[in-house]
N, C-alpha and C positions, 0 to 999 in steps of 0.2 A: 504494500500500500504506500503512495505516495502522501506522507500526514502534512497536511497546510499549517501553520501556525501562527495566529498573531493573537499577541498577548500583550496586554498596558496593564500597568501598575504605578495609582497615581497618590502621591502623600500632599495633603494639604494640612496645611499650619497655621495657628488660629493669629500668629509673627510669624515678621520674617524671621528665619532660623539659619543660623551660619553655623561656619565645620562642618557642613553635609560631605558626610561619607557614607559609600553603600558599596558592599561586595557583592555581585552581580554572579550566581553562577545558572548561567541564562544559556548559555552553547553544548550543545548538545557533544559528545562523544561519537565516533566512528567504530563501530564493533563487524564482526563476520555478518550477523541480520540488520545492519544500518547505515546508512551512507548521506551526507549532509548535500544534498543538493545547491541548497543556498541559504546564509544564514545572517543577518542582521540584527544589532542594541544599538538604539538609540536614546538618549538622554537628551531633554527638554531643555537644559538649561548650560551654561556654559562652565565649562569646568577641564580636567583632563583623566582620562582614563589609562589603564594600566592595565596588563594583562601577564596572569603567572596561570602556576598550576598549585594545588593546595597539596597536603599529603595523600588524600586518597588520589589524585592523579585527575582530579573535576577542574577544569578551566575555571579561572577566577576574572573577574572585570572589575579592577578595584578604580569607582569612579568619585574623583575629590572636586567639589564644586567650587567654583573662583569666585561666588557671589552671594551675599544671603538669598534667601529666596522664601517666598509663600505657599510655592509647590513646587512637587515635583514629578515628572511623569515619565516612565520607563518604557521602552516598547521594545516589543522583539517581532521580527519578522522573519520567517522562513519556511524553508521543506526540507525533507527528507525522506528516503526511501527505507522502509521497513518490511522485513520478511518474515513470516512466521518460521521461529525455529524448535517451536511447543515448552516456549520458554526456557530453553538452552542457551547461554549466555556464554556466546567465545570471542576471541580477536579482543576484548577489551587490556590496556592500558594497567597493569595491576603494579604500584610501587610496593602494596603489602602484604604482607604474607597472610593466607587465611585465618590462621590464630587470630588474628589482632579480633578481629569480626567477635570471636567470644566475650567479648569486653562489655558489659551490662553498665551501662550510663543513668543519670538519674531518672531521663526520661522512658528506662526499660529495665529497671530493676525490679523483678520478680516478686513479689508477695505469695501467700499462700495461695491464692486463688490463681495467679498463674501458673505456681510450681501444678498445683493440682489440673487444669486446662490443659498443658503439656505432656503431665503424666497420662493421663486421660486418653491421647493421644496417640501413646508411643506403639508403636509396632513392630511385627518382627525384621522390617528395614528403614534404615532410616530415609531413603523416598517414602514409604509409604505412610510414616510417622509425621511428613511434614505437609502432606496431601492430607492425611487425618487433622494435623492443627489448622490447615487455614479453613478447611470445612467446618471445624467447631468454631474458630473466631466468627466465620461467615452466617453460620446459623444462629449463634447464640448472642450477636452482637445487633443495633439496629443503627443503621445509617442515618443521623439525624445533623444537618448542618447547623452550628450555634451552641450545641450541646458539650462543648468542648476548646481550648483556644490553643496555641502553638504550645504554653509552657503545661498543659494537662502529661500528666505521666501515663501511663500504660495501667499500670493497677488501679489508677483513677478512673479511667475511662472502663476498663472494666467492670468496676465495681458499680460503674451506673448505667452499664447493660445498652449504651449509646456512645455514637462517636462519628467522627468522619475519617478519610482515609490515614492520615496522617497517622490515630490511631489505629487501627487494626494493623496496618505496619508496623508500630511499635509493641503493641501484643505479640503479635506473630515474630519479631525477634527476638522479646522477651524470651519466648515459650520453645523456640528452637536453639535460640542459648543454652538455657535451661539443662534442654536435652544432650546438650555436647556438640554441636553442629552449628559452625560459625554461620551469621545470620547479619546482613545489613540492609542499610532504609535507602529506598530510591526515588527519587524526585523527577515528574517528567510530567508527561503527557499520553491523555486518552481520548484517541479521534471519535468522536461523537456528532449527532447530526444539533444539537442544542447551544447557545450558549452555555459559558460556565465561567460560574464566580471564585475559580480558582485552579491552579493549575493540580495534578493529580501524583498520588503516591502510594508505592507499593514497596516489595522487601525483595529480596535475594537471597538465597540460600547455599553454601558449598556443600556437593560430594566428593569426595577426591575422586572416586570414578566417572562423572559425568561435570564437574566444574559447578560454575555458578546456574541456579536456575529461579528464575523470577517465577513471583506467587504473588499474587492480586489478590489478600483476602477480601477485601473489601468487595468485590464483584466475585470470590468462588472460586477463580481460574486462575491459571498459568496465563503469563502474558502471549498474545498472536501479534498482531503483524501492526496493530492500532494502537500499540502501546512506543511511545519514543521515549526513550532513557535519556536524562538528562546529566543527573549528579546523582553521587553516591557519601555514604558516611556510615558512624557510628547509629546516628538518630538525625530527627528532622533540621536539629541545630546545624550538621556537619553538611545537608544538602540543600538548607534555605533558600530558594530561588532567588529573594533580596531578604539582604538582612544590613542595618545600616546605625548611623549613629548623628546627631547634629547639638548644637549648643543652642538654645532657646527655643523660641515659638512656639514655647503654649502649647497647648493639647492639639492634637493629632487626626485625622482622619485617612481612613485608604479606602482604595476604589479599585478593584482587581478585574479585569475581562478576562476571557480565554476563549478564543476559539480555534479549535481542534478539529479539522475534517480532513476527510479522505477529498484530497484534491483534486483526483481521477473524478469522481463522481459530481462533485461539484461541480466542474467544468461543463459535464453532460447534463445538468440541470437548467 
């Protein structure tokens, strides 16, 4: 599938607010099922941007603004080509070793009710232990937007039986940590025929005999061909689309679009 993407992400300030910095991890990677056809960040207001790689190996756009301002407006444009690989994840960029992945953060540290969700779980292989936890997170969990905000933890959002994708990612690598089976949170995009008020996230999981393999609990599935990988991490903190910092102006508002379609089809519409 050929996925279209244009996303803005707009911060308004109730002042103008100076020191605007935002680390942008907005470009997508290039893996064996994904290929960047063409890809654009744009910033609204005048400043200079920077470009590194972080430790997990996600493209960084570190952009410092020359001016106070009252907002500010992010936009990204592009495409890319995506193939269903039935969520086998290879050709990816890896600076770390899979251990590291075992690493339970505040945002996915375990309580009882996950240790028990993952027990619950376990099978006689570990595929089929981690096919059984995103099915429990998926049934047992209910997708509800507002119900939850970036800094909610994972035994939070389970214990109130509600969440959106962010958590069920952090469940689900909660519960595959747990298990012994290193587990990270993935940040991207899911081509849909709808607007969306936010871009979307799932998890990855390693076998040593089959590599990394993405699981969508929050929709059920292993990623297909509508899913574009953007960033990866620890937790949501490590693959924050924007995440940013400024000195004043007052209280806050954001304004997020996303729209994600199969660009073949659009075109024929």
């Amino acid at each position: 599938m050929r996925i279209r993407i244009e996303y803005r992400t707009t911060y308004r300030y109730e002042f103008a607010a100076s020191g605007i910095v935002q680390a942008l991890r907005l470009r997508p990677g290039v893996h064996d099922g994904q290929h960047i056809h063409h890809w654009r960040v744009d910033v609204d207001i005048d400043g200079v941007m920077r470009s590194s790689r972080d430790p997990f190996g996600n493209r960084v756009d570190m952009f410092y603004a020359d001016v106070p301002a009252t907002a500010l407006t992010i936009s990204v444009a592009g495409e890319a080509d995506v193939t269903d690989t039935a969520g086998v994840i290879r050709g990816t960029a890896e600076p770390l070793p899979p251990a590291i992945f075992l690493r339970q953060t505040p945002l996915t540290l375990p309580d009882a009710a996950i240790v028990e969700l993952a027990e619950g779980a376990r099978r006689g292989g570990p595929l089929d232990s981690l096919h059984a936890l995103m099915g429990a997170i998926h049934g047992g969990i209910a997708f509800e937007t507002g119900a939850t905000d970036a800094a909610t933890p994972a035994a939070a959002a389970l214990a109130a039986g509600r969440g959106v994708c962010q958590d069920f990612a952090h469940i689900f690598s909660a519960g595959a940590r747990h298990l012994g089976l290193p587990a990270r949170y993935v940040s991207g995009h899911l081509a849909r025929d709808e607007q969306q008020g936010a871009s979307h996230a799932w998890a990855e999981a390693y076998l040593p005999d089959l590599g990394w393999i993405a699981f969508d609990p929050a929709n059920g599935i292993c990623t297909t061909d509508a899913y574009l990988r953007v960033a990866i991490g620890l937790d949501y903190l490590d693959a924050a689309p924007v995440r940013g910092a400024r000195r004043g102006g007052g209280s806050e508002s954001l304004d997020v679009s996303v729209r994600a379609v199969d660009a073949m089809r659009q075109s024929q519409s």
